[in-house]
C-alpha positions in Angstrom: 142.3 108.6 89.5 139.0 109.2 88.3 136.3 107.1 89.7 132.5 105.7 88.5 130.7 103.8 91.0 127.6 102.3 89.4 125.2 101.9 92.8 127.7 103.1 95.1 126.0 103.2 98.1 124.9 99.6 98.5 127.0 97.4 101.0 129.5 96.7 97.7 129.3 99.8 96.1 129.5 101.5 99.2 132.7 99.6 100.3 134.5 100.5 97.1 133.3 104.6 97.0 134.5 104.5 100.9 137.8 103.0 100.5 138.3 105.4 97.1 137.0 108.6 98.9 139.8 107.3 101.7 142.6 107.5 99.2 141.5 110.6 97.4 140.5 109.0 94.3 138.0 111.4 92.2 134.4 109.5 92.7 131.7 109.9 91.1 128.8 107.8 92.5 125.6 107.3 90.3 122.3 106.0 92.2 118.4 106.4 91.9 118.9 108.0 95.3 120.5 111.3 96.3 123.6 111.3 98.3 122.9 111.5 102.2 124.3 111.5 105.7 128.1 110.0 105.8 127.7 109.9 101.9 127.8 113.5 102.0 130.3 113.4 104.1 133.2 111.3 102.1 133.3 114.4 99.4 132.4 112.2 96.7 130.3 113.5 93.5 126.6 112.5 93.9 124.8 111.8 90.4 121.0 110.7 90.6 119.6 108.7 88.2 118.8 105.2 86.7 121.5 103.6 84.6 118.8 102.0 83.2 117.9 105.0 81.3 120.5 104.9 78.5 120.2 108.6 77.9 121.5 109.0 81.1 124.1 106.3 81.0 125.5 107.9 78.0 125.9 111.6 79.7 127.1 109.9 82.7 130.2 108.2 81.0 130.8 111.0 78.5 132.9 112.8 80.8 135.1 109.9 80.8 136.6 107.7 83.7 139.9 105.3 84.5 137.4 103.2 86.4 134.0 102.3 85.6 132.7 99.9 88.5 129.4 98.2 87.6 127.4 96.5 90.7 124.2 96.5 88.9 124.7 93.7 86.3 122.9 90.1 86.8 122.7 88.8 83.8 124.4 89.1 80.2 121.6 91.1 78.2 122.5 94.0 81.3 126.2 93.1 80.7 126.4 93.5 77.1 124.4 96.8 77.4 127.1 98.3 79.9 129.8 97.2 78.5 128.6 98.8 75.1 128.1 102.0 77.3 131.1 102.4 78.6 133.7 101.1 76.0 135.9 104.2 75.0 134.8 106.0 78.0 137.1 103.7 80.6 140.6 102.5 80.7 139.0 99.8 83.2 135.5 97.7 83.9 135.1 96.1 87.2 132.4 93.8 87.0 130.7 92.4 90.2 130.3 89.1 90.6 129.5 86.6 93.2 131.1 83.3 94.9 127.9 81.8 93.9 129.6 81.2 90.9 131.3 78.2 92.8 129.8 74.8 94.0 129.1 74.8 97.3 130.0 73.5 99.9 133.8 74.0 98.9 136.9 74.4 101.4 140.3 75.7 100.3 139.0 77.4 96.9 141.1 79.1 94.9 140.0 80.8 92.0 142.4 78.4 89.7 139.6 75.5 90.3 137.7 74.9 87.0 134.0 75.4 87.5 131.4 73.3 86.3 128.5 75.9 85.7 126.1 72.6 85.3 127.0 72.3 88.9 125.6 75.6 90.0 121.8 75.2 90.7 121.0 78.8 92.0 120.0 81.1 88.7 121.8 84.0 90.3 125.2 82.1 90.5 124.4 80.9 86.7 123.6 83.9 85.4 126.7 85.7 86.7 128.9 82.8 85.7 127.5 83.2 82.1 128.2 87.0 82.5 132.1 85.7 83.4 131.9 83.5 80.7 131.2 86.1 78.6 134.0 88.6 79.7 136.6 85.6 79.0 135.4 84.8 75.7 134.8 88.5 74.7 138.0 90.5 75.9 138.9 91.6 72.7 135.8 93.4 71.0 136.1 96.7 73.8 138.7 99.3 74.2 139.2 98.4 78.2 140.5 95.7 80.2 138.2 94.1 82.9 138.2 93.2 86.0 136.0 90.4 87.8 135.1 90.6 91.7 133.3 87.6 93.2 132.1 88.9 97.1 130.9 86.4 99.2 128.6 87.2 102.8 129.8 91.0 103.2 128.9 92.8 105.7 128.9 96.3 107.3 127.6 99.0 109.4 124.2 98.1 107.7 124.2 94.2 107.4 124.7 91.4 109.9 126.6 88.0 108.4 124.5 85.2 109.5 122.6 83.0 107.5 119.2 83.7 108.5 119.3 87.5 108.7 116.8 90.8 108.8 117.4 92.9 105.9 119.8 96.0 105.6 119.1 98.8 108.2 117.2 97.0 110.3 118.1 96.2 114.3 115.3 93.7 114.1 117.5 90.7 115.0 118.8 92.1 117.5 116.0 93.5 119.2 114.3 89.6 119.0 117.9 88.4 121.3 117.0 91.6 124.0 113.9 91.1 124.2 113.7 87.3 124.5 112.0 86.3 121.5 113.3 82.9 119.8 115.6 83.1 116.2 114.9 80.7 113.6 118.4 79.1 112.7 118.8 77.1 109.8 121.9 76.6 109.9 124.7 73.7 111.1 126.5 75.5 114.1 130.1 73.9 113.8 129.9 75.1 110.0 132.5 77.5 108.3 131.3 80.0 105.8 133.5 82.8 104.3 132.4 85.9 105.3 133.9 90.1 104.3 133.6 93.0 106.5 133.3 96.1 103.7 136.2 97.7 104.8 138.5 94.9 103.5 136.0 94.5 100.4 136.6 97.9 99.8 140.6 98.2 100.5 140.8 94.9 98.5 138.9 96.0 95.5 140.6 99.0 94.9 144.0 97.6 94.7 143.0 96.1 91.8 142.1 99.6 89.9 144.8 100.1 86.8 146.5 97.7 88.1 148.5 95.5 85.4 148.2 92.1 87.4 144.3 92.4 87.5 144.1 92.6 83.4 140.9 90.6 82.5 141.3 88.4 85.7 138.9 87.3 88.0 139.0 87.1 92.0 137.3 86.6 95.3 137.9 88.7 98.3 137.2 86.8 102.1 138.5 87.1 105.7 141.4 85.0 106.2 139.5 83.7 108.9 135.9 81.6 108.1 133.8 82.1 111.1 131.5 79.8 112.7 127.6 81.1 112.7 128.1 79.8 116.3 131.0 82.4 116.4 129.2 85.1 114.9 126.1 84.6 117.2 128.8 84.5 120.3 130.0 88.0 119.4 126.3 89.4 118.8 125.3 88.1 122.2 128.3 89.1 124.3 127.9 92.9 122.5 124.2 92.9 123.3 125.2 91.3 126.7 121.9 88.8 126.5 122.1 85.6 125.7 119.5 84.6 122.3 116.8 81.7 122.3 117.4 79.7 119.3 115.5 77.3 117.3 117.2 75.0 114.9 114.5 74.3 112.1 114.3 72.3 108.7 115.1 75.3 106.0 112.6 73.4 103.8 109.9 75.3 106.3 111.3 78.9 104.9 110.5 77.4 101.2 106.7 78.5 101.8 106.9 82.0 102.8 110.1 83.0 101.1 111.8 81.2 97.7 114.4 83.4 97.7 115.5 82.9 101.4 115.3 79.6 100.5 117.8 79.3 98.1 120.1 81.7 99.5 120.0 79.2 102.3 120.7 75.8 100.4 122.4 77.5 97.5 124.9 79.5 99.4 124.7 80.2 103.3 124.3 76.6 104.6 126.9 74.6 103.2 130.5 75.0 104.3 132.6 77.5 102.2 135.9 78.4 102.8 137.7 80.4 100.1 141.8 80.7 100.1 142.8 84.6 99.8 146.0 84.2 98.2 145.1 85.7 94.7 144.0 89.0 95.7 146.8 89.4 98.3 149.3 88.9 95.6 147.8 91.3 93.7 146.3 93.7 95.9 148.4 93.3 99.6 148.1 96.4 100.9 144.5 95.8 102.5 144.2 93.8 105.8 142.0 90.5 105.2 141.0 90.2 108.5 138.7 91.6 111.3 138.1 91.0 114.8 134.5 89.5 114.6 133.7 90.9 118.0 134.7 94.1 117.1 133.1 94.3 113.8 129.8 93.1 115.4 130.3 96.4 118.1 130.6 98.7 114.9 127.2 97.0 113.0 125.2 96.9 116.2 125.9 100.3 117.7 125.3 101.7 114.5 122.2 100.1 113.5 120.4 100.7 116.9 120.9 104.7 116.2 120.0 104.6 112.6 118.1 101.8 111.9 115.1 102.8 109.7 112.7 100.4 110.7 111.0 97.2 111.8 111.7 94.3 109.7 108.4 92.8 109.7 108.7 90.5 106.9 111.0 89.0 109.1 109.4 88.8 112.2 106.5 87.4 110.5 108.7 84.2 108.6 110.0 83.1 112.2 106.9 83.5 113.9 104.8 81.8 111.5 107.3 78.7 111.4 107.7 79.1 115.4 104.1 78.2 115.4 104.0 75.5 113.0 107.7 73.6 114.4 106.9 74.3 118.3 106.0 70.8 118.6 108.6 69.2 117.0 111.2 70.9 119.0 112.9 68.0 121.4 114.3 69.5 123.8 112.0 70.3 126.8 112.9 73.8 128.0 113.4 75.2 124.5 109.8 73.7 123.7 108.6 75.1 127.0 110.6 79.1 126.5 109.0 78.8 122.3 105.5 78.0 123.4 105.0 80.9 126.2 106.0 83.7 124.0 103.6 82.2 121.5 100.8 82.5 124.0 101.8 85.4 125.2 101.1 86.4 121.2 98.3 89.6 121.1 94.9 87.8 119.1 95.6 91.1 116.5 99.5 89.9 116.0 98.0 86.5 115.5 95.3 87.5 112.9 98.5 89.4 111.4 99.8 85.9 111.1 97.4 84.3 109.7 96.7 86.9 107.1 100.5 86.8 105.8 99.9 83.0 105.7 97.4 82.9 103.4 98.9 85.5 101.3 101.6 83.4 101.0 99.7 80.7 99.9 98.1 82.4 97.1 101.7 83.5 95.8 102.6 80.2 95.7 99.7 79.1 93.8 100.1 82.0 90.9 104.1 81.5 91.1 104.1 78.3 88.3 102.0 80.5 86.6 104.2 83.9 87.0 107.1 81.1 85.8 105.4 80.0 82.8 104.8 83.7 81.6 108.5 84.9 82.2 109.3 81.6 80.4 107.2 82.9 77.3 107.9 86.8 77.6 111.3 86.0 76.5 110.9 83.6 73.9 108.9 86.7 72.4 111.8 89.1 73.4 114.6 86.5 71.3 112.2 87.0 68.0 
C-alpha cells in the first residue's frame, strides 16, 4: 500500500508514518523539514517541501497514492484546495480532524450524537466541523472516498497530556517538579479527559486505510481508559521519584499572557470529556486502545530528558508571572509559604525578565482588537 503523509512527523502525522513504516506500507512523508534521527530510521521516503506551494503539491501527488493523509487542513478554503489536489491521484483522503468538534464537557460520546456546531465556541473546533460539514455534503464531486479522524489530547515521546503543558520537546515541566519550583494547574483534579498515546493513534488510524467500513465516515480514536490529571501527575511524579508543588489558579489569569492557552483550557482541556471507542474498534480492532499511563509517562520522560531541544521559556515565564500575581490568594498556609520563597529567592535579572514579558504582553493585547478588526476586513476583500 502506497502511502502520503502530509506533515508526517508531527505528534499525528508522526503516529500514522510510524505505525505504516511498522507494517511495511510504502510512505512517503512530505514536510518543510528534512527527515532526521528515528525518521531516518523507519525507511520511509523523505520529501521536503511546503504543500502550500501548489507546484509542489501537484509533483508530489502525480506519482499517485492509495492513501493521501492530510494533517495540515484547518479550515475549508485549505480543504477545498487539497482535496482539488489530490482527487484522481488517491483511492483514499484522510482528513484530520479534532474532538473539538464536540461540546464539551461530554461523557459517553459516540460519534452517532448530532452536533450542534452553534454549540462549539472555540474557532478551531468550528472551523474543522465546517470542514466535516463539507466532506458530508460534498462526497460526490471527487474520484475518492474520505475518511474523517477526530484526535483528542495525544501524546508521545515528545508531548506530555496534561492540561497545562510545556510545548513539544521540551523537559521543561519536568525539570520545574525536580527542581522544586511550583506548576500552575488549572485544572479540576477528580476530572476525566480522554487522552491517546500515538501508538494507538497510529495502529488505529491505519486500520481504517482502504478499508470499506471507513467509506466517507467519520471517527474519534481515545484510551479506553479517561485518566485523571491527578492520575497523570501521579505517574509523572513517581517516574521522576519527586513529589511536584502545585498551585490551583483561576484559568481566567492565563487569558492575559496567552489567548490561545486560554481557550484550549476552557474550550477543551478543562471540562470532563469521555469519548466511547466502540466505532473505531468495530472497524479498525486490531490496535490495542489502551496504555499503561505509568509506563507511557517512563517512555515520554526518559526520552525527552536525552533529546529535549530546549528550555521552554514561554512557559516558565506564564507560571511565574501568575505565581507572582496569585501568591496571595493562595489559602493554604504552607503552599503560600513554599510559592513565596522561591519567588524571593527569584535573581533581580529573572525578575526584570518578568516584568519585561509583562508589559509585552500588555501591548499585544492592546493591538489584538485591532489585529481582529484587520483579519475581519482582509477577508471581506479576499470574498470580492
Amino acid at each position: 500500500m502506497k502511502i502520503l503523509i502530509i506533515g508526517g512527523m508531527g505528534i499525528i502525522g508522526g503516529a500514522i508514518t510510524k505505525a505504516a513504516a511498522k507494517h511495511n506500507m510504502e510512505v512517503y512523508v512530505l514536510s518543510r523539514r528534512a527527515l532526521f534521527g528515528e525518521w531516518l530510521e523507519l525507511g520511509v521516503n523523505g520529501i521536503q517541501g511546503n504543500w502550500k506551494d501548489d507546484t509542489l503539491a501537484d509533483s508530489v501527488v502525480a506519482e499517485g497514492f492509495d492513501v493521501i493523509v492530510d494533517t495540515q487542513v484547518f479550515n475549508v478554503e485549505q480543504l477545498k484546495r487539497s482535496l482539488h489536489i489530490v482527487n484522481n491521484h488517491c483511492q483514499q483522503y484522510i482528513y484530520i480532524s479534532t474532538d473539538s468538534v464536540y461540546e464539551h464537557p461530554a461523557k459517553g460520546l459516540s460519534e452517532e450524537k448530532p452536533i450542534d456546531i452553534n454549540k462549539i465556541y472555540w474557532d478551531y473546533g468550528i472551523n474543522k466541523r465546517k470542514c466535516e460539514l463539507y466532506l458530508l455534503e460534498n462526497s460526490d464531486k471527487y474520484n475518492f472516498f474520505w475518511t474523517g479522524i477526530r484526535p483528542t489530547i495525544t501524546f508521545g515521546n515528545t508531548r506530555i497530556p496534561v492540561g497545562y503543558a510545556t510545548k513539544r520537546n521540551t523537559y521543561t515541566l519536568a525539570e520545574r517538579i525536580l527542581e522544586g519550583k511550583p506548576i500552575l494547574r488549572f485544572d479540576d483534579s477528580q476530572t476525566r479527559h480522554a487522552i491517546c498515546h500515538s501508538s494507538i493513534f497510529g495502529e488505529a488510524a491505519i486500520g481504517l486505510f482502504m478499508n470499506p467500513k471507513a467509506v466517507n465516515q467519520l471517527y474519534h480514536i481515545s484510551d479506553d481508559y479517561a485518566y485523571t490529571y491527578d492520575e497523570i501527575f501521579d505517574a509523572i511524579e513517581k517516574v521522576l521519584g519527586k513529589k511536584g508543588i502545585y498551585v490551583k489558579v483561576p484559568t481566567e489569569m492565563v487569558k492575559y499572557y496567552s489567548r490561545s492557552i486560554y481557550e484550549e483550557m476552557i474550550y477543551d482541556k478543562n471540562p470532563e470529556f469521555v469519548l466511547d471507542n466502540t466505532k473505531i474498534k468495530r472497524d479498525s480492532p486490531y490496535a490495542s486502545y489502551h496504555v499503561d499511563i505509568e509506563e507511557a509517562m517512563n517512555s515520554v520522560l526518559g526520552y525527552l530528558k536525552t533529546h529535549a531541544q530546549s528550555e521552554d521559556e514561554e512557559y516558565n515565564l506564564i507560571t511565574d508571572n501568575i505565581l507572582v500575581e496569585y501568591v496571595n490568594s493562595i489559602e493554604d498556609p504552607k503552599l503560600k509559604k513554599l510559592v513565596s520563597g522561591y519567588l524571593a529567592n527569584l535573581s533581580s535579572d529573572y525578575l526584570k525578565e518578568l516584568s519585561s514579558f509583562k508589559k509585552k504582553r500588555k501591548i499585544y493585547n492592546i493591538l489584538y482588537p485591532l489585529k481582529c478588526v484587520k483579519r475581519i476586513v482582509k477577508k471581506a476583500l479576499l470574498r470580492k
